[in-house]
VOGU-3710 file (C-alpha; in Angstrom, 3 decimals, decimal comma):
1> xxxxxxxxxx> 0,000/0,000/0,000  1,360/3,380/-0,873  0,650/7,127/-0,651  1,144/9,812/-3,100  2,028/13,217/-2,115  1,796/16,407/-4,602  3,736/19,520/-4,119  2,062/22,092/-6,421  4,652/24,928/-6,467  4,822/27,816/-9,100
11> xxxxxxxxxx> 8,495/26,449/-10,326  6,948/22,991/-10,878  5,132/20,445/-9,414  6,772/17,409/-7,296  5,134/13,726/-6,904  6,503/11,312/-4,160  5,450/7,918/-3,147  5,892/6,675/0,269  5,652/2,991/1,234  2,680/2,598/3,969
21> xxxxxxxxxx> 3,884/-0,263/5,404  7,552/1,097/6,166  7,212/4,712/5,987  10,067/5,312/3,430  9,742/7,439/0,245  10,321/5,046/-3,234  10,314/7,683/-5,567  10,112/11,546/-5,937  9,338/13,375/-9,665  9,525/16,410/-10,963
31> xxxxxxxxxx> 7,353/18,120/-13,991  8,436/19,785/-15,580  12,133/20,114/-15,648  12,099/23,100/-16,453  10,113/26,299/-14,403  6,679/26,609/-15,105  5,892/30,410/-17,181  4,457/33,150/-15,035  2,126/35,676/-16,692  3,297/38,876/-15,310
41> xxxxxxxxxx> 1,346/41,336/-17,584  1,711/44,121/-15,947  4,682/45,076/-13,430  4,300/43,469/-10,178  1,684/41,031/-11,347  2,420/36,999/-11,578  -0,306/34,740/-12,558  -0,519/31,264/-13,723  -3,005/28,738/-15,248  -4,561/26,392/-13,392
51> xxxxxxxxxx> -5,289/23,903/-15,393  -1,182/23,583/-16,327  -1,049/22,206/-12,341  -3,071/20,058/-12,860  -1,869/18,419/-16,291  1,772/18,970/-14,936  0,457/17,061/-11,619  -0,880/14,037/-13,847  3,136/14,235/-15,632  4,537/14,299/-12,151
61> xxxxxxxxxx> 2,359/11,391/-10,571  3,001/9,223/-14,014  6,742/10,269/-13,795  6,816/8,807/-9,932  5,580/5,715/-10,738  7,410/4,710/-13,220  10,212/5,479/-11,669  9,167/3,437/-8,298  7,917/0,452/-10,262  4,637/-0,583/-8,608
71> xxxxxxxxxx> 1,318/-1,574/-9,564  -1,162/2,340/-9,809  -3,861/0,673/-8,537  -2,146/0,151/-4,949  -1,603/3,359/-4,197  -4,569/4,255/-1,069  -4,726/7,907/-0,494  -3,645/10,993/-1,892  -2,568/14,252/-0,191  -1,679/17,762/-1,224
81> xxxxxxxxxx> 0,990/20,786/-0,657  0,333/23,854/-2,742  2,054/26,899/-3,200  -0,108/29,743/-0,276  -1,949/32,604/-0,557  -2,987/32,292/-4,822  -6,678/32,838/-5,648  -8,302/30,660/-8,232  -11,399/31,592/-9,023  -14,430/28,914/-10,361
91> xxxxxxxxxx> -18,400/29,412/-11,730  -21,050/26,852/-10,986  -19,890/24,681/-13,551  -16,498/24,423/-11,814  -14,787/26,235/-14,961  -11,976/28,090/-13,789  -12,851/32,095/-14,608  -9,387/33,576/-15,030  -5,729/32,734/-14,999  -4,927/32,546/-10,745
101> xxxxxxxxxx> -3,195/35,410/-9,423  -0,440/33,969/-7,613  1,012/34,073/-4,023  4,200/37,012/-5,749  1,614/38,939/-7,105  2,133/42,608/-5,434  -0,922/44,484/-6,957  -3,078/44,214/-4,096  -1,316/45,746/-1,301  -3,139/49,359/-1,510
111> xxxxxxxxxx> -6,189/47,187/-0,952  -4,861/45,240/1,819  -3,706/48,575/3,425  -6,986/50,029/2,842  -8,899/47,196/4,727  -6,477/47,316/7,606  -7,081/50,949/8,071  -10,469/50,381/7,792  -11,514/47,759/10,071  -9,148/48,900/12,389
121> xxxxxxxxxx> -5,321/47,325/13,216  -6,317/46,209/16,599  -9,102/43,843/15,408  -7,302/42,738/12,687  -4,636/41,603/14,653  -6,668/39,955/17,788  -9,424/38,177/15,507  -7,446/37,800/12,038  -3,412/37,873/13,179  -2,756/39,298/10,836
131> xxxxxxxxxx> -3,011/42,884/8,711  -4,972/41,722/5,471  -1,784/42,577/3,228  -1,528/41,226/0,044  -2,825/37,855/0,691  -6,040/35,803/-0,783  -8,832/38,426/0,495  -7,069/41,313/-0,628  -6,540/39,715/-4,124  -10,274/38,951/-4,343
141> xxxxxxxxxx> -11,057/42,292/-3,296  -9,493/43,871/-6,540  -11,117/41,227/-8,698  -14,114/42,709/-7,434  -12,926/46,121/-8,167  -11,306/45,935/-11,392  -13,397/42,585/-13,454  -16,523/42,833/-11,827  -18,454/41,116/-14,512  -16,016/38,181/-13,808
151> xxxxxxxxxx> -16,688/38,744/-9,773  -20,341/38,016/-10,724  -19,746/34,664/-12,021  -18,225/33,681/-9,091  -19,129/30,357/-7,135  -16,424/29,514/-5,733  -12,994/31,174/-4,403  -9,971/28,392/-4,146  -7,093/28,207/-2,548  -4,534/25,792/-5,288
161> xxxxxxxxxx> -4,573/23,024/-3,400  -8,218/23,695/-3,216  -8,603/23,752/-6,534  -6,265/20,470/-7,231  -8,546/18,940/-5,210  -11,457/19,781/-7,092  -9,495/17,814/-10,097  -9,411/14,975/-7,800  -12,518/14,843/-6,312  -15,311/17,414/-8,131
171> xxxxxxxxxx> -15,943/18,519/-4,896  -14,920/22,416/-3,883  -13,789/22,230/-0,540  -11,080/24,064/1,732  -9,368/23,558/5,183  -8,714/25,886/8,390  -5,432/26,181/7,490  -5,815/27,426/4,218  -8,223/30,487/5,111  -5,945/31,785/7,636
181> xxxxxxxxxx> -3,476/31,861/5,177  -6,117/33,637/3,212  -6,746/35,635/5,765  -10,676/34,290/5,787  -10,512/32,897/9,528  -11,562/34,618/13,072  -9,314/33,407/15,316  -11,049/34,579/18,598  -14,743/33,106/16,978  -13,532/30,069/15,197
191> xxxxxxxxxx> -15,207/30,664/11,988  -15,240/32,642/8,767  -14,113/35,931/9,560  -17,664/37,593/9,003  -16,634/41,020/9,266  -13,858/40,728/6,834  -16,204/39,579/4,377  -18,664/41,922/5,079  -16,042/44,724/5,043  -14,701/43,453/1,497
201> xxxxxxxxxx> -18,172/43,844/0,063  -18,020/39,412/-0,334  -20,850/36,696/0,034  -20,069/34,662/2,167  -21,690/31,465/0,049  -17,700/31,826/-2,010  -16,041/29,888/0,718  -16,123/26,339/0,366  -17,303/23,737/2,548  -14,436/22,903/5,278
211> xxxxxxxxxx> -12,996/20,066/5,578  -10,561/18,553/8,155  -6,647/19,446/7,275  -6,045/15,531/8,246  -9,386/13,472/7,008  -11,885/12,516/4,731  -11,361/15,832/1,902  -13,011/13,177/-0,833  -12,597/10,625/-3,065  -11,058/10,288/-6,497
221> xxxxxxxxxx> -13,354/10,628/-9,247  -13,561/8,523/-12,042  -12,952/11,068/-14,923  -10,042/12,125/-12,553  -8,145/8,586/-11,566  -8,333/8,215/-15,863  -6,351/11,635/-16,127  -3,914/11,102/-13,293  -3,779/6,858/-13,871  -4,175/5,494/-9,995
231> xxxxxxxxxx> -7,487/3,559/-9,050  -10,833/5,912/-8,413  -12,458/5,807/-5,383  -8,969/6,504/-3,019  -9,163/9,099/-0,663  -7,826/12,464/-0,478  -7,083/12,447/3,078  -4,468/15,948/3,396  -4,156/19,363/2,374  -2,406/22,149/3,604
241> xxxxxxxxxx> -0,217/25,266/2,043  3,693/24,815/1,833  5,312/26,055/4,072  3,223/24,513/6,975  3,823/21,508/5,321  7,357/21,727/4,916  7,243/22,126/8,246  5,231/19,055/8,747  7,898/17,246/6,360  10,887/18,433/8,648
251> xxxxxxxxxx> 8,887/17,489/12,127  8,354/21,128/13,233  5,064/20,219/14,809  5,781/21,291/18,497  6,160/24,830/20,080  9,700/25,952/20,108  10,740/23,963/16,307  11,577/25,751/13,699  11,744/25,135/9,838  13,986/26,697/6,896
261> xxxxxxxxxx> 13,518/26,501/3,360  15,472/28,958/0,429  13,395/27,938/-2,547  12,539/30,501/-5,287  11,142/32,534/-1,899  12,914/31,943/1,675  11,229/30,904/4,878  11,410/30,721/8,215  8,958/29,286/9,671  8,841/29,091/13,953
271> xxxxxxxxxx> 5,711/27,069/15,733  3,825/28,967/19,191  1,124/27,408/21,278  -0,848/30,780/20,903  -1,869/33,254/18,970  0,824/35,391/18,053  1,117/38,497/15,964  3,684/40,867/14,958  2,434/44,912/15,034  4,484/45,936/12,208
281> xxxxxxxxxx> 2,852/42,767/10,064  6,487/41,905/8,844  5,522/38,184/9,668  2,596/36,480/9,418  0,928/34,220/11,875  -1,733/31,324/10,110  -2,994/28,182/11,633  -0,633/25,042/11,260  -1,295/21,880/9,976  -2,106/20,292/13,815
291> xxxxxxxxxx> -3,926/23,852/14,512  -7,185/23,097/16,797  -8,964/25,166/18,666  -8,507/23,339/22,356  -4,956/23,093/21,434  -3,848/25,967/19,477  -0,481/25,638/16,857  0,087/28,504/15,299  3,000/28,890/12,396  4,511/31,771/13,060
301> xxxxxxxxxx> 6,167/32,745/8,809  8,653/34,992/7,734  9,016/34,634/4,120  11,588/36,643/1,923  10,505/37,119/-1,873  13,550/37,841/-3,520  15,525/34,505/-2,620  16,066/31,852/-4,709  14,569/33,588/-7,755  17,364/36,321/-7,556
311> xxxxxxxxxx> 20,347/33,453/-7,013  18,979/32,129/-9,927  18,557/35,386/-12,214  22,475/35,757/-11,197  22,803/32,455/-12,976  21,405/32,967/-15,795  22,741/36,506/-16,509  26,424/36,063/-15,060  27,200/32,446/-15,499  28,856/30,906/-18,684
321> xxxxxxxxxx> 27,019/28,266/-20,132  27,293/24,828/-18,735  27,627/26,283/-15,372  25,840/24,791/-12,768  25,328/25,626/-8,711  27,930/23,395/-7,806  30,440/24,984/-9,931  29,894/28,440/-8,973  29,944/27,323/-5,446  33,412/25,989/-6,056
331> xxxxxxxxxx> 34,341/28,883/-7,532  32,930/31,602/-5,154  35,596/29,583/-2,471  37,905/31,768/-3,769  36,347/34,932/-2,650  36,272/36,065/0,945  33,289/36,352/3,476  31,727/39,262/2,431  32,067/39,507/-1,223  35,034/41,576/-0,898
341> xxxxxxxxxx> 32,184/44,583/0,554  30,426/43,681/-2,636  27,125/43,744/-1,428  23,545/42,523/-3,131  20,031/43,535/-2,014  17,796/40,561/-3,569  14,492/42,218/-3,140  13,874/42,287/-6,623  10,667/39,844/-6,971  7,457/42,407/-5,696
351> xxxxxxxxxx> 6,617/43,463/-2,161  8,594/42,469/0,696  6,125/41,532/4,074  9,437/41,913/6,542  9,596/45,138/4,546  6,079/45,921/5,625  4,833/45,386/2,203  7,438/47,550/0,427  8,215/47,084/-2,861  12,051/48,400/-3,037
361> xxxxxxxxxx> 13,803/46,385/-5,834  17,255/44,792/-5,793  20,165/46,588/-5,795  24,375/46,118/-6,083  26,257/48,417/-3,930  29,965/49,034/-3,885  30,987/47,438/-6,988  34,481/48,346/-8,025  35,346/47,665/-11,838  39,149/46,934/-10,983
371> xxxxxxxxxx> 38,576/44,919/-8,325  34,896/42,715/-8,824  34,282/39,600/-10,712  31,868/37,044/-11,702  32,678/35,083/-8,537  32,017/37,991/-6,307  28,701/38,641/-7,665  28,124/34,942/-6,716  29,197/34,751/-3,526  27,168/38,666/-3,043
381> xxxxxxxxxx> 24,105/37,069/-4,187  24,450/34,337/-2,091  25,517/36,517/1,033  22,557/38,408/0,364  19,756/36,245/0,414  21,067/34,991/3,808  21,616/38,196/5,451  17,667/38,360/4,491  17,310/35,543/6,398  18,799/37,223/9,635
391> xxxxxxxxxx> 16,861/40,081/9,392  13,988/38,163/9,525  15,194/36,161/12,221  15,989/38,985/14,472  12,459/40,257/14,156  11,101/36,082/14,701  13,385/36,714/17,718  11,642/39,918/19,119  8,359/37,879/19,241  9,840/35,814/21,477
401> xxxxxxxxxx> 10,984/32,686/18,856  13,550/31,171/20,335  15,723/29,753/17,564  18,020/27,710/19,070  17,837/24,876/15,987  16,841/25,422/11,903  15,924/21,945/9,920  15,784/22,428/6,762  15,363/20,559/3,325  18,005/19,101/1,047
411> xxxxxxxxxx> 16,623/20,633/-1,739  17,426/24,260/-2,075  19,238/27,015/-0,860  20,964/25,038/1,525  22,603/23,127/-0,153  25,105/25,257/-0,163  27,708/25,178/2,585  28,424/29,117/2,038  24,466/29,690/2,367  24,095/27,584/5,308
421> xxxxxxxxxx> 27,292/28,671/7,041  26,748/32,517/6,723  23,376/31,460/8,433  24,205/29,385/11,087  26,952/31,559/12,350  24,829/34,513/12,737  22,296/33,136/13,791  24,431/31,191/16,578  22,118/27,969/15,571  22,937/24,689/13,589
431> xxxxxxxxxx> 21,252/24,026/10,806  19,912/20,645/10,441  19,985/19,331/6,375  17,335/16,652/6,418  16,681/14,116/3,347  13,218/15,083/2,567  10,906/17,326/0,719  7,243/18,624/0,941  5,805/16,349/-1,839  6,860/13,073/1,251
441> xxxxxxxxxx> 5,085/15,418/3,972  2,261/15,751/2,048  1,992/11,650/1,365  2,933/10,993/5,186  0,075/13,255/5,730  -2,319/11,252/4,017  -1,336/8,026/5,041  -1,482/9,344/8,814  -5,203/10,260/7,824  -5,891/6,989/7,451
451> xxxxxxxxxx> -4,557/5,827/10,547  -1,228/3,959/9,537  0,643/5,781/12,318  -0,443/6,247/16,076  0,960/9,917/15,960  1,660/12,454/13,922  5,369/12,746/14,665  5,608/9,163/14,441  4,495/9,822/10,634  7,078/12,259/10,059
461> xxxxxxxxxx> 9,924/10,854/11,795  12,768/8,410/10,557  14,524/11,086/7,586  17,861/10,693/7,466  20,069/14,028/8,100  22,413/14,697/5,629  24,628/17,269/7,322  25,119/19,360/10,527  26,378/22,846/9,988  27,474/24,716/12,619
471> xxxxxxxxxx> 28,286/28,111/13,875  31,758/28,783/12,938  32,708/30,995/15,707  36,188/31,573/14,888  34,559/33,700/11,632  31,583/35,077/13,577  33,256/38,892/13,262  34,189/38,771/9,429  30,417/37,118/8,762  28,962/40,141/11,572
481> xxxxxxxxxx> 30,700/42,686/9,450  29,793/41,737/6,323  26,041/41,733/7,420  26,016/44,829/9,446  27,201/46,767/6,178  24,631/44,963/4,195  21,597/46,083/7,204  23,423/49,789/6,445  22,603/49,601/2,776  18,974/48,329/3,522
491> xxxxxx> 18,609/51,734/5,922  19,545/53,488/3,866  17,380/52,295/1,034  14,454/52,351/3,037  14,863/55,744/4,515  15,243/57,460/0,545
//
């Protein structure tokens, strides 16, 4: 008996199979190889198709199974990570209405702004934990606003894992989870946030029916087991947004663990045993996967736009041809901590939250033609993305997060010992690389819905860890001064 676990991400979308009876992943996929297209039509917009998840999802699922060698028809259950915050928006028919606007999409802050001052900041924060920002409501909002003969078609608004599971099940549904991260749930009331909706100028007949994070979310249709080739009639037993999930992947289920990931965005993401909210809204609070109301778990994220996605657009602007992240790592060796005070803002990809919301751009400071080359804007890059990290950290830190451990993925960012190191020794905090990835959490999920484990950190325990990095305190000053001239640029930039 095995589970299948989606990760539906806007780079691509990841399929893993985990064996049921031994808990160990057999195969993980990848469609496509390449990144997946963003629509970006105007600046500060990014929107994808959802119907391309899904067909990519069918690719990734046929991809895993090939690759693990079993029989389709015994895999039992089905869960789901999805990329947070997108809107996807459905009529009656279950057509989707326009291409979803995506979790990097920056063009509904004013509105988010606007909502916060009206309803008032203190509300927002006790019943919502949150300012409205840029997130699923605000997005909505502007829909309403700016296509409101496409508003009025509306029946449903989805999450995209909601609206994967739709493909899977013809059923619209959603979790807790997913409309805090929407910023749809009332904390203090348990339910819908009613005056959010009402404020918004929204029926409140566009959420979906709830349905349990870990549980019975449906079964797979007919018309959808043909598409995706496993047996109908399996159940679709978890859902949840991810970076929660990562978290759940990494066993950050317990106040006081924390979870890292530097994908195309960077995380941090801490877990409290109460609300928790941050004044400034440079993090964001939203229920966790093991969230209930007797026994509140509350995911505490700080996420960092301009992360991988910048590393990346160094790579493919800088680098020779052939050149992979290996090789520029080996070659970046040769440069010293701190760039030689070459330094690289990476807030290039829309509105920052840590920023509160501000859109500033990326920026290179102190470059000196005798003196810079390829390998320092490498090893800048680099440095800059994780001196992002420590910002955020040191504001995780003043909500009283103690980060005293980071596990992370082997799958991104940090990878990289330079990355990692930087990191760690700020942060005074090893960094734990463990050998898994969100598309396993999300199958360990659903096969701990259906009862094959008698706790949930049972289900996501037993990953090996790769490596240990840890604070290299003979460095500490040269890595402190490198980052405290990099916080000097960021003043500065914000202050103009």
């Amino acid at each position: 008996m095995y589970f299948l676990g989606l990760d539906i991400g806007s780079s691509s979308i990841k399929a893993a199979l985990v064996d049921g009876a031994t808990n160990k992943q057999i195969a993980v996929a990848q469609y496509p190889e390449t990144e997946m297209d963003m629509i970006s039509v105007q600046s500060g917009w990014a929107e994808q198709e959802p119907e391309v998840w899904w067909k990519n999802a069918c690719a990734a699922t046929q991809k895993a199974l090939n690759s693990a060698r079993i029989n389709p028809m015994e895999v039992a259950g089905i869960g789901i990570s999805y990329q947070m915050h997108g809107l996807v928006l459905v009529d009656k028919n279950h057509e989707v209405l326009r291409p979803a606007i995506i979790w990097c999409d920056s063009r509904a802050v004013g509105i988010g702004e606007e909502a916060f001052q009206g309803i008032g900041a203190e509300k927002c924060h006790q019943h919502l934990l949150n300012a409205p920002g840029n997130f699923t409501a605000s997005k909505l909002k502007w829909v309403k606003e700016n296509e409101p003969e496409l508003f009025a078609k509306i029946h449903k608004i989805l999450l995209p894992g909601d609206y994967i599971a739709l493909k899977l099940t013809g059923e619209t549904t959603t979790t807790v989870s997913g409309l805090s991260e929407g910023i749809f749930w009332d904390f203090q009331n348990n339910e819908v946030a009613g005056f959010l909706m009402d404020h918004l100028g929204f029926d409140p007949e566009v959420i979906p029916a709830i349905v349990p994070t870990f549980g019975d979310q449906g079964r797979l249709s007919v018309a959808a087991a043909r598409e995706i080739g496993l047996k109908p009639g399996i159940g679709i037993g978890y859902r949840a947004g991810d970076q929660p999930n990562n978290a759940l992947a990494l066993g950050v289920i317990n106040p006081g663990e924390v979870a890292a990931t530097g994908g195309t965005s960077g995380v941090v993401y801490g877990v409290k045993d109460e609300p928790v909210y941050d004044l400034k809204s440079r993090v964001n609070s939203f229920a966790h996967v093991n969230h209930a109301t007797e026994d509140p778990r509350i995911g505490v994220l700080l996420c960092i736009n301009g992360a991988g996605i910048q590393y990346r657009y160094i790579k493919q602007m800088m680098a020779e041809e052939g050149l992979g992240y290996t090789d520029m790592e080996r070659v970046m060796t040769r440069v010293p901590i701190g760039a030689d005070e070459l330094r690289v803002i990476p807030f290039g990809n829309g509105a920052e939250r840590i920023l509160s919301n501000r859109n500033i751009g990326a920026q290179v400071n102190n470059l000196q033609f005798n003196r810079h080359k390829k390998e320092h804007f490498y090893r800048a890059a680099l440095e800059g993305v994780a001196f992002s990290f420590i910002y955020g950290i040191e504001i995780l830190k003043e909500l009283g997060l103690d980060i005293t451990k980071l596990r992370v993925g082997n799958d991104n960012l940090f990878q990289s010992a330079i990355f990692s190191k930087t990191i760690s020794t700020l942060a005074n905090a090893p960094i734990e690389l463990v050998e898994t990835t969100g598309a396993v959490g999300a199958a360990r999920g659903a096969a701990y819905a259906q009862g094959h484990f008698s706790s949930l950190a049972e289900a996501v325990s037993g990953d090996a860890t790769v490596n240990i990095y840890e604070p290299t305190v003979s460095e500490y000053q040269q890595y402190s001064n490198a980052y405290q001239a990099w916080v000097g640029d960021l003043k500065r930039l914000l202050n103009d």
